[in-house]
Structure formats: C-alpha cells, structure tokens
C-alpha positions, 0 to 999 in steps of 0.5 A, a space after each residue: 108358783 107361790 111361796 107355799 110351792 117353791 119352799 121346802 115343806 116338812 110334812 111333804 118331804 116326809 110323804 116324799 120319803 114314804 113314797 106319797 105323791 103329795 109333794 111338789 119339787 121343791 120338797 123332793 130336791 130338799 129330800 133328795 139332799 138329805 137322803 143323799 146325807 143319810 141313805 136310810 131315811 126312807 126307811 127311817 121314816 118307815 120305821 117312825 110310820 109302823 110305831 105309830 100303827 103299833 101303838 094306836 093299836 095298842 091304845 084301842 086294845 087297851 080300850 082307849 076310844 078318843 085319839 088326838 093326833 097333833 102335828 098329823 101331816 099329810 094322809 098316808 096309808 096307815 092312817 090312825 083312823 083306819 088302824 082304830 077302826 079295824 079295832 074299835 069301828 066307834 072310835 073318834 079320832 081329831 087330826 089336827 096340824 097348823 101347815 094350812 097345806 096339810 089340813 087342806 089336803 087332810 080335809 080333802 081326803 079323810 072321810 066326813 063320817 063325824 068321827 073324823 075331823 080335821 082342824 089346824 091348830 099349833 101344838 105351841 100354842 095348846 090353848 088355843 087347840 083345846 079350846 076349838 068348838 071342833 076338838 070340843 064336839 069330838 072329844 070329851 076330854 073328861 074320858 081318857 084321850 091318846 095323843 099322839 105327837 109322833 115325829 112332830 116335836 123334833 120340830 119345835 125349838 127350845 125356845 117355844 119350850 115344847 115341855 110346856 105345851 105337852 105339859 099343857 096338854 096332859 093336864 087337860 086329859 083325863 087320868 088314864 089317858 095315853 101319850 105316845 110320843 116319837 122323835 128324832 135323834 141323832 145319838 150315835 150319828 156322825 157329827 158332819 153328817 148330822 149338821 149338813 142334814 140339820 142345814 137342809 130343814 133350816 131352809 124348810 118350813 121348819 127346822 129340825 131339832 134332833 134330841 137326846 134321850 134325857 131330853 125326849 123322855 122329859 115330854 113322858 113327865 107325869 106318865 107311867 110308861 109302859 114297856 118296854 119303855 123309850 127305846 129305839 122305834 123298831 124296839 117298841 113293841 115289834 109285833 112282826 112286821 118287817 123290821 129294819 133295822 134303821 131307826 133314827 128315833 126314840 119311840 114310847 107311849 105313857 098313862 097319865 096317872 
C-alpha cells in the first residue's frame, strides 16, 4: 500500500463521517478514534455539510452566479453544483483542493459540463490559485464571486497565517462578493477530550486547529456579515431541515464591501 494509503487523510475521514464509501482503513481506524472521543461528530460533520447547502442557496438567491469552493474535499451528496443549479441552471462553480486524492476523485465524479471544473490548488498560497489558466477561464473575478472556506481553515496553523491568504483573496474579488466561512471550535468543550481529538489529526495528513470565536471572525475582515451573524452552524439561518443539535462550529457568510 502507498503511503497516500495507510495515512490517515482528513478530506476521507470527513466522507467516513457522512457516511461516503471514499476512504480506506486507515482513514476509518483514525475516525473510529476520534468518534470514540467525541460520539457526535458524525452528526457534527452533518450539521457543517446542511451550512454550506443553506448558504450556497442563499448566495444564488441573492443573484450571485460565480462560486469558488477551496479546500473542496472529496464529492458527497449535496455538492455545490447541484444546490446552485437547482437555482441558477447557468451558475459556475471551480472546486479547488491541494490533496492531490481528492482532486482525482473530484475530476472522476463531477461532471465535465465547462461550468464545473476541478483543479488542485492551496489556500496558503492564494496567488498561486488565482493565477491558474483554469480558475481564470471559469471565473471573472471582476464580477461578484462566493468563496466558500467551509470546514478547511481549521486546518491551516497560525503560522501559515491563514488571515493573510483569505485577505488575499477577497481582495482579488469584486465588491459585493460573498464569503462563507465555517470552522471548528472547541469553545465549551472539555479540555482532555479536546487534546486526545486534537493528537489523533496530528498524525493525519493535517492537523486540526480548532479556534475561538474572535479569532474565526477576523477571516469576515473586510465583509459585512449578514444575519444573523457568526453563530453556531445549526443557528445560521435553519431553513427546516432537520436540525441537531450538535454543532462543533461556528458558521457565517459576509459581502465584500
């Protein structure tokens, strides 16, 4: 088995916790552990999967036609191409992730329409992505834009400053774009549990940096964030779908003035 095989890789224990069939022992045994630690994550991941269908649905009602979702993961059901399109059949959407397994499994099972593409990219290093000839033939971004950073920022340490390169990229999307965002906390949360869940990502393909509030709405900098604000994911607007009540992340979507 390669290496790509027998470590723990995050984007395939989060289609473990929705219940994809995208993931491969290892992935499972690390998951198995952390659901031991906390039972609810299952669910959790749920809750963090029906925030981003809630506000990519909101952003094409608004009228918003262009979506770049970063740190995309591995296709599940729900994908942003199918939410958009059930609004706005003409929408454009660019997935973009630098796990070189999830891009390949991406580029597998989306569909090769030219208004869903597929490309690896990092979200530190947001030149780089905003140069490729791909986004570029996808996207204008002198038009309004929603980037989507659902449940991948929690993954980048403070050290590769993750302020920065969102910085970066709102200021190379037009005003009036959106930005929704999604993240990790563990605000409230025991502190024991909270490390042995923390150890487990550490020997993953990343680790885990669960933030506080203050420090998760710095990356809304330079929005205007619409109600009812950052709040719990399950609180971000329920539209009535089932809702549980498990939320280990704070949800929220902001225009770029």
């Amino acid at each position: 088995m390669t290496e790509a095989e027998t470590r723990p890789n995050v984007a395939r224990m989060y289609d473990y916790y929705l219940g994809g069939c995208h993931n491969f022992a290892a992935d499972r045994a690390a998951a198995e552990e952390v659901l031991k630690i906390f039972p609810d994550t299952g669910v959790a991941a749920q809750t963090n999967r029906a925030f981003l269908r809630r506000a990519v649905r909101w952003a094409a009602e608004q009228g918003i036609r262009q979506f770049l979702d970063v740190g995309a993961g591995l296709p599940t059901q729900g994908n942003v191409h199918e939410v958009v399109r059930a609004v706005a059949p003409d929408a454009r959407v660019v997935y973009v992730d630098h796990d070189e397994v999830a891009v390949a499994y991406a580029r597998r099972l989306l569909p090769t329409d030219g208004r869903t593409v597929v490309l690896r990219g990092d979200l530190r290093r947001p030149d780089e992505m905003l140069a490729d000839p791909l986004l570029r033939a996808t996207v204008d971004l002198a038009e309004p834009v929603a980037l989507l950073l659902v449940a991948v920022l929690h993954f980048v340490p403070d050290g590769d400053d993750p302020w920065a390169a969102v910085a970066r990229l709102r200021d190379a999307t037009a005003p009036g774009s959106l930005l929704a965002v999604s993240h990790l906390t563990l605000d409230g949360a025991p502190p024991l549990p909270a490390q042995a869940g923390t150890a487990v990502y550490r020997r993953s393909s990343a680790p885990l940096v669960p933030r506080t509030h203050a420090e998760v709405i710095r990356f809304l900098d330079g929005y205007d964030l619409v109600e009812p604000g950052l709040v719990r994911l399950a609180d971000w607007r329920p539209d009535g779908e089932p809702r549980a009540a498990v939320s280990h992340g704070y949800g929220g979507v902001g225009i770029r003035r």
